[in-house]
C-alpha positions, -999 to 999 in steps of 0.1 A, spaced: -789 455 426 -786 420 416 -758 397 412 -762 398 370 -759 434 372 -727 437 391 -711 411 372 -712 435 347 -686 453 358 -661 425 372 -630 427 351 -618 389 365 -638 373 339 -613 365 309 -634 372 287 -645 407 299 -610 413 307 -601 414 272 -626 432 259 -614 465 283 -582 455 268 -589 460 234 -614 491 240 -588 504 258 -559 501 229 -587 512 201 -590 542 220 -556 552 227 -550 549 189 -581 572 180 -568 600 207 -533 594 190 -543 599 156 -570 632 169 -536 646 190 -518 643 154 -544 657 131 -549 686 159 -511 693 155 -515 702 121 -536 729 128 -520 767 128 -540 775 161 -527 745 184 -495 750 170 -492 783 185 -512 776 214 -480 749 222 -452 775 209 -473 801 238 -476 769 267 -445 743 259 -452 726 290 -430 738 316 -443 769 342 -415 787 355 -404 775 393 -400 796 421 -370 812 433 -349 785 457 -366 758 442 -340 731 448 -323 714 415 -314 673 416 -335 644 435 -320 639 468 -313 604 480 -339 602 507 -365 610 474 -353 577 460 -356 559 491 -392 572 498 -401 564 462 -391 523 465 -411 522 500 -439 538 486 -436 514 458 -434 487 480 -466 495 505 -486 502 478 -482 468 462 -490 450 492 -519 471 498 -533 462 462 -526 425 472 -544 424 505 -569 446 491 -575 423 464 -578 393 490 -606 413 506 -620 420 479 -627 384 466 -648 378 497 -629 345 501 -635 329 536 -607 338 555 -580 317 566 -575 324 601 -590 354 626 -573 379 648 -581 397 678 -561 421 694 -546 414 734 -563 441 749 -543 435 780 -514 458 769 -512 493 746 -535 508 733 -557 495 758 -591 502 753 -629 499 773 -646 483 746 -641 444 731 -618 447 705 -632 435 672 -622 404 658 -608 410 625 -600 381 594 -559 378 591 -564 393 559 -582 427 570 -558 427 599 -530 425 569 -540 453 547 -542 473 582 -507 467 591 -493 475 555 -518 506 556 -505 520 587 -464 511 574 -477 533 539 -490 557 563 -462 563 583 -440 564 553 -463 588 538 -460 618 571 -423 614 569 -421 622 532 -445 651 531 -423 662 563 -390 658 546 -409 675 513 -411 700 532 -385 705 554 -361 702 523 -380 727 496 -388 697 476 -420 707 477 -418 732 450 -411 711 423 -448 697 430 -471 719 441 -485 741 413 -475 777 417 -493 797 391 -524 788 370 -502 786 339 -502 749 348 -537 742 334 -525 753 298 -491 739 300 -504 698 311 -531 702 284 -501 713 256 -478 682 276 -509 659 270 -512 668 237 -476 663 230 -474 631 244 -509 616 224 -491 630 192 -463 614 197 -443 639 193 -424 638 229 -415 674 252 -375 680 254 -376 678 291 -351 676 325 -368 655 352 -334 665 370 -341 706 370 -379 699 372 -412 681 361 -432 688 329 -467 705 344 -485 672 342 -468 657 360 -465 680 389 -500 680 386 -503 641 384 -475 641 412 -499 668 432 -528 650 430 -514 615 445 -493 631 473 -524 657 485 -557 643 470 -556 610 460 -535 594 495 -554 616 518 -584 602 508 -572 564 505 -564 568 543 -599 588 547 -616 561 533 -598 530 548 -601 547 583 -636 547 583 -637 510 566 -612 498 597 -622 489 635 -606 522 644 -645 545 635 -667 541 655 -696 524 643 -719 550 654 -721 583 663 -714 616 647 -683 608 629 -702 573 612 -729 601 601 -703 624 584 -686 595 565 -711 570 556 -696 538 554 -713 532 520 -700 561 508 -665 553 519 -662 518 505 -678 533 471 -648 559 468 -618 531 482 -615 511 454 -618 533 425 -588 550 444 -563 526 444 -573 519 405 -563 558 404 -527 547 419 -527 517 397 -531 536 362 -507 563 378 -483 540 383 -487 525 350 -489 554 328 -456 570 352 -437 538 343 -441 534 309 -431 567 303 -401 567 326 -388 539 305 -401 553 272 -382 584 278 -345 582 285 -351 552 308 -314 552 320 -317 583 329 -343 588 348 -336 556 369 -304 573 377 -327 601 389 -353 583 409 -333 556 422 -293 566 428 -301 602 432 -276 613 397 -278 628 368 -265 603 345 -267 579 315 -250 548 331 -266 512 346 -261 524 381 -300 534 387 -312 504 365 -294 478 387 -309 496 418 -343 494 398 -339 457 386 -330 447 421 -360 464 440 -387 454 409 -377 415 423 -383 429 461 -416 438 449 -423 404 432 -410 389 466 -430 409 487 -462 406 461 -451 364 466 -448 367 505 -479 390 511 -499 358 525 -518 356 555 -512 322 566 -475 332 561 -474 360 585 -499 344 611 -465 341 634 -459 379 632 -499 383 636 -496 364 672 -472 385 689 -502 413 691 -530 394 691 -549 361 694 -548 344 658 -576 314 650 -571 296 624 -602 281 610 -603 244 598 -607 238 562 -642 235 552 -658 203 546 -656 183 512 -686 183 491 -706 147 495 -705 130 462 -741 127 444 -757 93 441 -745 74 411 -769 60 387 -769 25 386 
């Protein structure tokens, strides 16, 4: 495909930018004004009076957000900004600053050369294994804890409940809900779908991108590479508009409230969780800040060999015209 026809779809032009932009609002007010006139009608009326938006939750399904929820929820929040940010350096195909390789002389030793890797890829890896990590030992405590209930669909009443929820929320006309007893069905099926679908297969994916495949084989045949790096991006712009669409409405809907919940583990209306909030949104613009390279080429050398690479040469000036 030629260069014309990708720039198509590059969204760091300005211009193009702001054209999603304003698609984007036009057609969020068209579905708001549809999800109103639809409300009028006798037949979705009843069908949200029969499916209000809430399934009913299994016996000893825990009630309350324990504080290990809130702590997993900031680090999660954390790793996957830094992942966007190093994935985003990678992605501009700049030249990178500095190469690692990894000392092969200590664990995990291995037969082969180990690749050599820019400080950028090398990065997003380290982050990516730190999200990872974080990730086994929340499904663990999810389900060591019965937490898992609140988020895994039991019934297919679900299905007709998030479409009524959806509804709702397009009309404007907001579900009475009590993130502190449990989740509307959208989102345990938006909360479903990142935790089992969606972060499974960003690790799938970035796997077989990193120097951890093999390169050939059986296992490079059963996940093309091409394949892979088609499905890795479009997921974390899934987590993106997750997190968007799951922050705006956490603020838009009791926002004191359900930062109590998610961050000091309370089911209150005071500033408590909002300070919490305030302070870890500037850990994330400090980590976003810090997320360099260059800046963590020190941390780099302890398990590896880092090169930098010497700037690249000035352009020559042109003759002048006399």
């Amino acid at each position: 495909m030629p260069s014309s026809s990708r720039s198509v779809f590059d969204l760091r032009s300005p211009k193009r930018l702001a054209i999603v932009a304003v698609a984007t609002v036009v057609l969020l007010g068209a579905a708001v004004l549809l999800a109103r006139w639809l409300r009028t009608l006798p037949e979705v009326q009843g069908f949200v009076e029969t499916y209000p938006g809430h399934s009913a939750l299994p016996d000893g399904t825990p009630i309350g957000i324990p504080a290990w929820l809130g702590w997993q929820h900031f680090f999660n929040a954390f790793f996957l900004v830094l992942l966007v940010r190093t994935g985003l350096i990678i992605r501009s195909k700049a030249r990178p600053p500095a190469f690692w390789t990894r000392d092969n002389t200590r664990w995990p030793r291995t037969k082969g050369t180990p690749r050599r890797l820019g400080i950028s890829v090398w990065l997003h890896l380290v982050v990516d294994a730190l999200w990872v990590v974080n990730g086994l030992v929340y499904v663990v405590l999810l389900f060591a804890t019965g937490q898992w209930l609140r988020i895994v669909p039991t019934s297919w009443s679900v299905v007709p409940n998030t479409i009524s929820v959806v509804l709702q929320y397009l009309s404007l006309d907001w579900p009475v809900e009590n993130s502190w007893v449990s989740y509307n069905d959208a989102q345990v099926l938006s909360y479903f779908a990142i935790v089992f679908v969606a972060a499974p297969l960003a690790v799938l994916t970035g796997l077989r991108l990193s120097p951890v495949w093999p390169m050939q084989g059986r296992l490079a045949r059963v996940l093309p590479e091409r394949l892979a790096r088609a499905l890795h991006f479009p997921v974390m712009l899934f987590f993106l508009l997750f997190t968007f669409v799951h922050v705006v409405l956490v603020l838009a809907t009791g926002a004191l409230r359900n930062l109590n919940h998610m961050y000091a583990s309370r089911d209150a209306a005071d500033w408590v969780g909002f300070a919490i909030f305030a302070v870890s949104v500037l850990a994330l613009v400090g980590g976003w800040v810090l997320a360099r390279p260059l800046l963590l080429a020190g941390v780099a050398g302890r398990f590896g060999q880092v090169r930098r690479m010497p700037p690249p040469p000035a352009a020559k000036p042109g003759p002048t015209r006399g």
